[in-house]
C-alpha positions in Angstrom: 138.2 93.6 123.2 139.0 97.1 121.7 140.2 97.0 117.7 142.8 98.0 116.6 143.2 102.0 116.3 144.5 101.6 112.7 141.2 99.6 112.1 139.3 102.8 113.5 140.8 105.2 110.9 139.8 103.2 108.1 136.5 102.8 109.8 136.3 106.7 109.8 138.4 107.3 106.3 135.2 105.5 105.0 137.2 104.6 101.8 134.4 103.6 99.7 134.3 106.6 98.4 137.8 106.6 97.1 137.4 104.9 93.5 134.9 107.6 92.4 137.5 110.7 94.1 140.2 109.2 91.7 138.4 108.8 88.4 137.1 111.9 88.9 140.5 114.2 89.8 142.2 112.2 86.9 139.0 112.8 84.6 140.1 116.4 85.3 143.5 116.1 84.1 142.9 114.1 80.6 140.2 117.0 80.2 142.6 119.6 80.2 145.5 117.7 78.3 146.8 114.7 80.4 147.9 113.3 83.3 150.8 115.2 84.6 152.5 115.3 87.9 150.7 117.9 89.8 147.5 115.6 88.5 148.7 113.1 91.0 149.6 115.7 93.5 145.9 116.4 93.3 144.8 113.1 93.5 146.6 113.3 97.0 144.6 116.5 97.8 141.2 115.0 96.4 142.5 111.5 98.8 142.7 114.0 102.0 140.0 116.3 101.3 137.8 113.2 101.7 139.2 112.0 104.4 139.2 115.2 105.9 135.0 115.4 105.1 134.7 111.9 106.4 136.3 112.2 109.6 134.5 115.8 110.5 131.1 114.2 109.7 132.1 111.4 111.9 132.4 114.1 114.5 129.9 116.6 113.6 127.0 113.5 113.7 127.8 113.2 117.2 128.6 116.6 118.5 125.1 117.6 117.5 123.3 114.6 118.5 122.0 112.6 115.2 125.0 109.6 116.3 123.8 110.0 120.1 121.8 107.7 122.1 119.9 104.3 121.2 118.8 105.6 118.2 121.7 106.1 115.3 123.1 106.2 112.2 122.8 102.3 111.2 126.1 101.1 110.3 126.6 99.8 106.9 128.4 97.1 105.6 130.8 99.2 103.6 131.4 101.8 106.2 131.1 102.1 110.3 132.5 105.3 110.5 129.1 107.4 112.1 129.5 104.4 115.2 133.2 105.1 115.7 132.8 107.6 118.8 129.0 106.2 119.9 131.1 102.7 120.8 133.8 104.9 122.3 136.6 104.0 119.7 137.8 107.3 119.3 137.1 110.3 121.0 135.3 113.7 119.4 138.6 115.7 120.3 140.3 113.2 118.6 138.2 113.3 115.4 137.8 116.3 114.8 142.0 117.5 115.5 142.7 114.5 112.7 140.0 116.2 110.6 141.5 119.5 110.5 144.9 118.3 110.3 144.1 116.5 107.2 142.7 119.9 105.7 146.1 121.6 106.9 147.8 119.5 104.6 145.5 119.3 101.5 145.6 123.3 102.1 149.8 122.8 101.9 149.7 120.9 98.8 147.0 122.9 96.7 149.5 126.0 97.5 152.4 123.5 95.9 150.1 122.9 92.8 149.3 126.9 92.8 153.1 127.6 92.7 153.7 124.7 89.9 151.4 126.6 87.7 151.6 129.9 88.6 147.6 130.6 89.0 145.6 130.9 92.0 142.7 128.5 90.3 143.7 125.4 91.8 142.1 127.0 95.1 138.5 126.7 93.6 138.4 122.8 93.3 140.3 122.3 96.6 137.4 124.8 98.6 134.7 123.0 96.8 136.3 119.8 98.0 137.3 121.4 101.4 133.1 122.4 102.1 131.8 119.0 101.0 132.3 116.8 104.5 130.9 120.7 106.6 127.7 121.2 104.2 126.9 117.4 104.2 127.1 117.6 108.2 124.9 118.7 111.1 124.9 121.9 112.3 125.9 123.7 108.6 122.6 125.9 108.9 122.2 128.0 111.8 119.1 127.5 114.0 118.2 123.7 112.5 119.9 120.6 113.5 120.1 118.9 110.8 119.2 119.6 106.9 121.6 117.2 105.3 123.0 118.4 101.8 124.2 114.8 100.6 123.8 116.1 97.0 126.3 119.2 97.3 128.5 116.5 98.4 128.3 114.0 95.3 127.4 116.6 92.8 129.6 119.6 93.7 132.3 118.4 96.3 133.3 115.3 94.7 132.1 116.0 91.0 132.8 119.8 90.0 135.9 120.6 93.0 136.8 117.0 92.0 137.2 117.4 88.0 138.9 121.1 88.8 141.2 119.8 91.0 142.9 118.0 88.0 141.8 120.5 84.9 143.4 123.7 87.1 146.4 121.4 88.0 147.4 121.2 84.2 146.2 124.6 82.6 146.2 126.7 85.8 142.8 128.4 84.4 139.2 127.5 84.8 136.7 126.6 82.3 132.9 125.4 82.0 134.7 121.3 80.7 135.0 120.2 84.2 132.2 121.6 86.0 129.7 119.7 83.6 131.9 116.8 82.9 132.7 116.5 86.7 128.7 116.5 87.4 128.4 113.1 84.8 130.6 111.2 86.4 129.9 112.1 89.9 125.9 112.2 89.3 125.8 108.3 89.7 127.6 108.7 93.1 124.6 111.1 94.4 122.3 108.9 93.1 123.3 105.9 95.2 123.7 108.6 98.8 119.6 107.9 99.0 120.5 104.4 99.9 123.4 105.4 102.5 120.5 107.6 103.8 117.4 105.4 103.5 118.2 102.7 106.5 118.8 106.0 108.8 115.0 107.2 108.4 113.5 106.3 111.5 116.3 107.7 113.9 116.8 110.5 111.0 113.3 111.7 110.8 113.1 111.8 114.4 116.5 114.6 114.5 114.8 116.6 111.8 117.0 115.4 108.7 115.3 115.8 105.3 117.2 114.2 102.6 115.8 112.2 99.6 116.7 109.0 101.6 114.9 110.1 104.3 111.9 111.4 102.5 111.6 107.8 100.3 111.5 106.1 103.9 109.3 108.3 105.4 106.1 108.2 102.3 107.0 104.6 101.6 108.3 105.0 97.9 109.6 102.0 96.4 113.3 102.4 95.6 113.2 99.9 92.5 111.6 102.6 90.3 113.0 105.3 92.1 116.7 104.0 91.0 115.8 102.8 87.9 114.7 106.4 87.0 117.6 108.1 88.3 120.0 105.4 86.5 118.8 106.0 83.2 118.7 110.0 84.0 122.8 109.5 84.6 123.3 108.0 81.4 121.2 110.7 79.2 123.0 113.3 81.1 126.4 111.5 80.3 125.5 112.1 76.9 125.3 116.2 77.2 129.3 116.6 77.2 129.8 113.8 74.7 127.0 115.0 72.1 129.2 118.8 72.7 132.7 117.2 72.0 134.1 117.4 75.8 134.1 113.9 76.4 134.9 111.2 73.9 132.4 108.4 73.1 134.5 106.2 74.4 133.3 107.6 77.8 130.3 105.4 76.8 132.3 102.0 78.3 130.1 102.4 80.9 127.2 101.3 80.2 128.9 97.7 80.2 128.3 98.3 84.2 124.6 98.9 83.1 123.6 95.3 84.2 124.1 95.6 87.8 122.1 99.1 87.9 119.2 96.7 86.4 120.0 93.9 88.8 119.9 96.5 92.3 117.0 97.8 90.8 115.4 94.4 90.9 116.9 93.6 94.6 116.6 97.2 96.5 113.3 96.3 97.9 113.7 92.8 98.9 117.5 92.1 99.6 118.5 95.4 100.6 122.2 94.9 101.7 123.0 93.0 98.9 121.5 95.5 96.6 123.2 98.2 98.3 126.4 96.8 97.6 125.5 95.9 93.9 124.8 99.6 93.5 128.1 101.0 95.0 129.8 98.7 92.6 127.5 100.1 89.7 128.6 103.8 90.8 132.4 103.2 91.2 132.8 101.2 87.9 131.2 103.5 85.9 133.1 106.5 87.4 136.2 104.1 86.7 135.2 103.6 83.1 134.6 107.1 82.0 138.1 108.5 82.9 139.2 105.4 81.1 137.3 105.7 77.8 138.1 109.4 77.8 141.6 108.2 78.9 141.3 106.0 75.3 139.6 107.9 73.4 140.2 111.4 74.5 
């Protein structure tokens, strides 16, 4: 029995994701004086962008071959969006027209946000937001299948285009606040992509993908130490805008979520699933409780 097709769009909206977009878009706003109404309008274009990312790497996976054939992308419990054309859900056409008319729109409502503050600025977040789902796909670099940029699209799509999304759509100007505030609250997110990545390494490696997730399956690393490293790295880092005055202590609310980094830490080797779900949590909340200690406190 085929599902629904409103079931297949959330499959490929892979909404996940969404928590972190939000924090970070509205992160952007406080940082640059509050949360006004073009903050929310670029909320919307943060909601679409990703979308837009999602549903182009749904089709991109396939069009160049890495969601083809017995061997694929597993699907995850928290998304089944690289499976959605491979079971024959949706079509590529299909995919990829709803991908581009999702950019359309974000495109129309950044050029609202432009008019609403008279500066062209707004345009920087919403391109870094706009190349995150093409750079993250297959077929971004000429000549090789498949690189995989996961990073560019934690750190620098979602993270800096995120935070400038909402700083530009107050002040209409840039500034170095939400580039380096934008990378502490999205660096968790990138953290976590090696375990999105990891269960993909033996149909990955075969299609010539080198990612981190990829290269931990591939030479056998534990990821226990591996995360508990790159945890504790996210929460010096966090430090960086505080100990500079960008980002109130309050910021430091977090760390309540510090527990479950400890406790997937503990699991990611021996109930991987479950782990991986502990770890999503870990990355959303904290994302979550940044924007509202600076929300507090800022």
């Amino acid at each position: 029995m085929k599902e629904a097709k409103w079931r297949t769009h959330i499959r490929l909206m892979r909404l996940f994701t969404l928590p972190v977009m939000v924090a970070t878009v509205l992160l952007g706003g406080l940082l640059a004086g509050g949360v006004t109404g073009n903050v929310w309008i670029a909320v919307l274009v943060g909601f679409l962008l990703m979308i837009a990312g999602h549903y182009y790497n749904s089709w991109a996976d396939h069009h160049y071959g890495l969601d083809r054939g017995d061997e694929r992308s597993v699907q995850k419990p928290y998304t089944g969006g690289s499976s959605v054309i491979a079971l024959g859900l949706a079509s590529p056409r299909e995919v990829l027209l709803w991908a581009l008319a999702f950019y359309l729109i974000s495109g129309g409502l950044i050029a609202l946000i432009c008019i609403q503050v008279e500066s062209l600025w707004p345009l920087l977040g919403w391109g870094l937001g706009a190349t995150a789902g093409p750079i993250y796909a297959p077929g971004f670099m000429k000549g090789i299948k498949y690189v995989g940029f996961p990073e560019y699209c934690g750190l620098v799509g979602f993270g800096i285009g995120g935070a400038l999304l909402g700083f530009t759509a107050v002040s209409g100007a840039i500034s170095w606040i939400p580039v380096l505030c934008g990378l502490a609250i999205t660096m968790p997110f990138a953290a976590c992509w090696a375990f999105d990545q990891y269960p993909d390494g033996l149909s990955d490696s075969k299609k010539g993908v080198k990612n981190i997730g990829t290269i931990l399956w591939l030479v056998d690393i534990p990821l226990g130490p591996y995360f508990s490293s790159v945890v504790l790295f996210c929460y010096w880092f966090l430090t960086i805008p505080v100990i500079i005055g960008w980002l109130s202590p309050w910021v430091f609310l977090s760390a309540a979520v510090y527990p479950l980094a400890i406790l997937t830490s503990v699991l990611i080797d021996r109930r991987f699933e479950k782990a991986v779900m502990l770890g999503f949590a870990w990355m959303s909340l904290m994302a979550v409780l940044i924007t509202l200690g600076q929300w507090i406190g800022g």
